[in-house]
Each structure stands twice: as C-alpha cells, then as structure tokens.
BATOR-907872 format. One record per residue (C-alpha): x, y, z. Coordinates in Angstrom, 3 decimals. Layout:
BEGIN
+----------+----------+----------+
!       c1 !       c2 !       c3 !
+----------+----------+----------+
!        X !        Y !        Z !
...
+----------+----------+----------+
# end
This chain:
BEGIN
+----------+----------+----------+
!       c1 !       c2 !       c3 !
+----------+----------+----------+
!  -33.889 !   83.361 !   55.803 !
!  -31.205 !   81.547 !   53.612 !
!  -30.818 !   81.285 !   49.914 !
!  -30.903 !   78.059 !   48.078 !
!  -28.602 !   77.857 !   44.532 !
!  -30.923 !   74.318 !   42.704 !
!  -29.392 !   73.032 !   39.632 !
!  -31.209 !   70.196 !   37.666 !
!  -30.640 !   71.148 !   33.896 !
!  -26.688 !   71.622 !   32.649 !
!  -26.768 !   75.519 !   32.276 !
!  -27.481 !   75.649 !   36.003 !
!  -23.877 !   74.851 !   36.691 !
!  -23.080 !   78.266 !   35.795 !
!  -26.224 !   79.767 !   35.979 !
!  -28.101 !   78.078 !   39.265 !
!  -31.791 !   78.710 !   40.064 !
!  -31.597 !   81.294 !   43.199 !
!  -34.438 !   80.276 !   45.914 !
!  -34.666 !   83.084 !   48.585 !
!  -39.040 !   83.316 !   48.766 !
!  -41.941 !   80.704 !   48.904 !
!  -42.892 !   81.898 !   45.346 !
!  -39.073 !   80.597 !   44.421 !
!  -39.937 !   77.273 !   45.277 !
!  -43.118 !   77.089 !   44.549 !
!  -41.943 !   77.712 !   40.511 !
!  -39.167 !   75.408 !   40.987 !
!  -41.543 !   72.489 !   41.304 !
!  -43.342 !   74.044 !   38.855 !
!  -40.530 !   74.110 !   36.517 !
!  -39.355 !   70.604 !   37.390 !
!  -43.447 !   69.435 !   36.828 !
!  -43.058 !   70.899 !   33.382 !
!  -40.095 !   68.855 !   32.346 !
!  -39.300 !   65.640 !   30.738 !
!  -37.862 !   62.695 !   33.173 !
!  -35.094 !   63.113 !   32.289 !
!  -34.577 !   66.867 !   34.244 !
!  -37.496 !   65.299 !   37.634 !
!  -34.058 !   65.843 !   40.574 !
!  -32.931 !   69.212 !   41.699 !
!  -29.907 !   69.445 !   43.852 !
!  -30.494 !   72.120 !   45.961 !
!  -28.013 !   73.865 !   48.413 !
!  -27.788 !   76.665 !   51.361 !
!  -25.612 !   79.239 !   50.176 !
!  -22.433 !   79.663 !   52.258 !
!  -22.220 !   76.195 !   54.156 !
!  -19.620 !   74.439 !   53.025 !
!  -17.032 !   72.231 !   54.584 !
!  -13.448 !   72.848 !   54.991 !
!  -12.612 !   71.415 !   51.623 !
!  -14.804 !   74.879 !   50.696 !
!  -17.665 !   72.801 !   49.171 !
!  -21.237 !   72.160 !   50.707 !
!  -21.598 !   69.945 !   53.562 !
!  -24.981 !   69.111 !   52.551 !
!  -27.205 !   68.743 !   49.520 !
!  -30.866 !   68.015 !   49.289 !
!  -32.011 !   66.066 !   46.409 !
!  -35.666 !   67.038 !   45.418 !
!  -37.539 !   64.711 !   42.815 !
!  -40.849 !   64.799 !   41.718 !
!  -42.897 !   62.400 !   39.670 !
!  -43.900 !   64.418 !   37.069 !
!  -45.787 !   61.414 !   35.315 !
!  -48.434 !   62.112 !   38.195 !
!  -47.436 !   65.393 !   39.507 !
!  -48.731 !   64.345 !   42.962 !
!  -45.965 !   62.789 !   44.556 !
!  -42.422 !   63.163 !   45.051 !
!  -39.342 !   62.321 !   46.950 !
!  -37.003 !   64.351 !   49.367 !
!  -32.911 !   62.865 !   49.892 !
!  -30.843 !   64.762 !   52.058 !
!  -26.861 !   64.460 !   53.061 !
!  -25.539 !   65.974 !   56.149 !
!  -25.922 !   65.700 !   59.524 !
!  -23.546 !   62.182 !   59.962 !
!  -25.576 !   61.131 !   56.844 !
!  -27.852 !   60.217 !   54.161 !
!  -31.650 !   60.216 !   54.882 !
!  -35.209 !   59.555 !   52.596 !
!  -38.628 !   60.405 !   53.110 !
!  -40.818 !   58.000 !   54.616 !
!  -44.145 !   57.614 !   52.856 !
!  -46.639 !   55.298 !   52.068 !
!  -45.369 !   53.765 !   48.763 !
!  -44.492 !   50.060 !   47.804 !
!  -42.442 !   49.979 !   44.770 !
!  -39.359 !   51.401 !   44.277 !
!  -38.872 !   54.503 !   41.808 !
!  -36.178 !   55.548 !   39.705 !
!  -35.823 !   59.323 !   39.084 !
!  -33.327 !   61.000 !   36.832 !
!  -30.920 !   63.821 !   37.789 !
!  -29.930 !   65.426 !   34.117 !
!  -30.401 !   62.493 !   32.306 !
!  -28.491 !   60.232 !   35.263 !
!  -30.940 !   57.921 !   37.062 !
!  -31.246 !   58.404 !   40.818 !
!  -32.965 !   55.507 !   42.879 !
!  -35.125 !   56.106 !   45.749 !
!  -36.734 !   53.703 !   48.308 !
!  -39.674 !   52.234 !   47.430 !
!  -41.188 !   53.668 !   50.513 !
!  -40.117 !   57.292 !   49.605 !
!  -42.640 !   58.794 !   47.960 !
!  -44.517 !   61.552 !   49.880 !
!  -47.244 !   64.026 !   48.861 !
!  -46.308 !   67.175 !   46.748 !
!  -47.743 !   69.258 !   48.788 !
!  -45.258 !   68.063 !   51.462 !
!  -42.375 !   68.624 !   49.588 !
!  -43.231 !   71.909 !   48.709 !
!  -43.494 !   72.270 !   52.226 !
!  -40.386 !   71.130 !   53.449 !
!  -38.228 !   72.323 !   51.038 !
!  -40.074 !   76.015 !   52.593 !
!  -38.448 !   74.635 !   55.587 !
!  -35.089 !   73.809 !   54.572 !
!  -35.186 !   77.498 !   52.867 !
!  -36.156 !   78.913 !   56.690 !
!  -33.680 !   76.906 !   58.712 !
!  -30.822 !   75.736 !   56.572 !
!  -30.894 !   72.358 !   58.007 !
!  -33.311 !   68.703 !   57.159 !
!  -36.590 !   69.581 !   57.296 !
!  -38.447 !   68.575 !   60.683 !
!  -41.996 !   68.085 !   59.269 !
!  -40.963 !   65.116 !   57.875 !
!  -40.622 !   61.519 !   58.580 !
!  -36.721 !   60.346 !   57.319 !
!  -35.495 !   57.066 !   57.067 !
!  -31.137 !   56.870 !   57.645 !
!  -29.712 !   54.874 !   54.825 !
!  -27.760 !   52.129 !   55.218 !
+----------+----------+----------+
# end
C-alpha cells in the first residue's frame, strides 16, 4: 500500500492531507463535498515517486461537483501523458483548484462512486487507475 499527500486548500502546502486507508479517502471526498467551489480539485500524489528533478512524476487531479455531489472528474499526468475520465456527460465543466479554475472535458464526468473507487486504486497500486475508461489529451 502507498501513501497519498492531497492538497486542495493553501495550508495543505505545508500541512498535506495524508491518505494511507479507504476511510482516508473516503473523508477526503467528504471534505471536498463539504466545501465551496472554489476548494472542488485535490492534487493528490504517491509519496516517494518523483523524477530526477526530485519532484513527482505524476499527479492526479480529483474534482468533484459538489453542486450535485454525484459526479465528479478524475485527470491524471504520467505515464507519456495527460489523461481524463470518460463518462457520459455533454457539456463541458469548469472546476476550481484553490480558487484557480481547472477545465475538464465535457465528456469527463463519471459517477462518485467511481471516483471513490479509483482513487482506492491509485492508493493500492501507485499508478492510473485501471477501472476506468481514460481519454489521452491532445
């Protein structure tokens, strides 16, 4: 099992959230659910990978819609490069990572319930979730 640092208000930059159970996660949505907009991205990391430069050679973005609270949005980086969640959805949706806006395709938008899930996942293996389907960026 790994452990995850998530940031998504300011004092997480010197404080992060520490992920390292199901129950972790689990109140991280929670958390970000119980927010204003402003604070719906986390920025999550595996501890210990980083890249030569000594910083992480990944990051997965986790947003949720808490105007609903049934939907949300997976990014990840790594791997050769940037990929989304493919889900049902039509429109695109802006989410905001402390206060900065992050867009996401409009066909991003999965179940919570499946982000919960992979970001369980991503805590097991370290690596994009597998349950998933992604769409590559261009």
């Amino acid at each position: 099992m790994n452990t995850i640092r998530a940031y998504y208000k300011h004092e997480h930059d010197t404080q992060p959230l520490i992920l390292e159970t199901a129950a972790d996660i689990d109140l991280l949505i929670d958390g970000l659910l119980s927010e204003d907009y402003d604070h719906s991205v986390a920025a999550l990391y595996v501890e210990g990978r980083l890249n030569a430069a000594g910083v992480p050679d990944h990051e997965l973005l986790v947003a949720v819609n808490n105007e609903d609270g049934d939907v949300g949005a997976l990014r990840y980086m790594g791997d050769g490069g940037t990929y989304y969640t493919h889900g049902p959805g039509n429109a695109e949706v802006t989410y905001f990572y402390t206060g900065s806006d992050r867009e996401f395709p409009a066909d991003s938008e999965v179940s919570l319930t499946d982000v919960r899930e992979a970001i369980k996942e991503f805590l097991a293996t370290g690596t994009r979730p597998a349950g998933l389907e992604w769409t590559k960026a261009a």
